[in-house]
N, C-alpha and C positions, 0 to 999 in steps of 0.2 A: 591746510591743516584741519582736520575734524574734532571740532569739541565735543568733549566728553560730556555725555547728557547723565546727569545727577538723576538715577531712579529713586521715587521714596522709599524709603524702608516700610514694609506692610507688615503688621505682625499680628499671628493667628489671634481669636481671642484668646484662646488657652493658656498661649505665652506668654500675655500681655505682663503679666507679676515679673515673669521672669526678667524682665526689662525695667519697670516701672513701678514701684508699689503703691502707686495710686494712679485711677481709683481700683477698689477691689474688685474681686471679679461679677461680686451682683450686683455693685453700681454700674460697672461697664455694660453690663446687660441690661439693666435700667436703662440705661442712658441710649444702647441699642434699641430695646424698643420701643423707645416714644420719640425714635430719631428723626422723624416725620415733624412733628413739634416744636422739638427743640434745638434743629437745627444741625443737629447730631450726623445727619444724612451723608453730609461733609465731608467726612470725617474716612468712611467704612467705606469697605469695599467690597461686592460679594461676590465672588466665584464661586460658582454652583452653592452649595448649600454653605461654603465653609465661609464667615465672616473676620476681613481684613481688616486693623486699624491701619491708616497711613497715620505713622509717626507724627511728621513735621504738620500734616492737617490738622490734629488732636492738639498741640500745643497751642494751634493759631484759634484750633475752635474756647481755648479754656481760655487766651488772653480777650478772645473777642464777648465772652459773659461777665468781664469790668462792667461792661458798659453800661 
């Protein structure tokens, strides 16, 4: 039997609201570009110019800043 491999969900940044209303779209850009720092890096995903959030990465990056 072959298990099904669970891809993330990537979502452009553009879409990002259309999914999520937080954060807005020039926090998420904020947050893009100081992702070197803040750990953000994580998260994104870039293909050629266009930048990817992985979904389930961006959750685990906001519960991992409790800390």
């Amino acid at each position: 039997m072959n298990a099904a491999v669970k891809s993330p969900r990537l979502i452009p940044v553009p879409q990002w609201n259309s999914y999520h209303a937080w954060p807005p779209p020039g926090g998420l850009r904020y947050l893009i570009f100081h992702a070197k720092s803040n750990g953000f890096d994580k998260v994104i995903r870039r293909v050629g110019r266009r930048v990817l959030i992985d979904e389930q990465a961006f959750f685990e990056w906001v519960e991992s800043q409790k800390k």
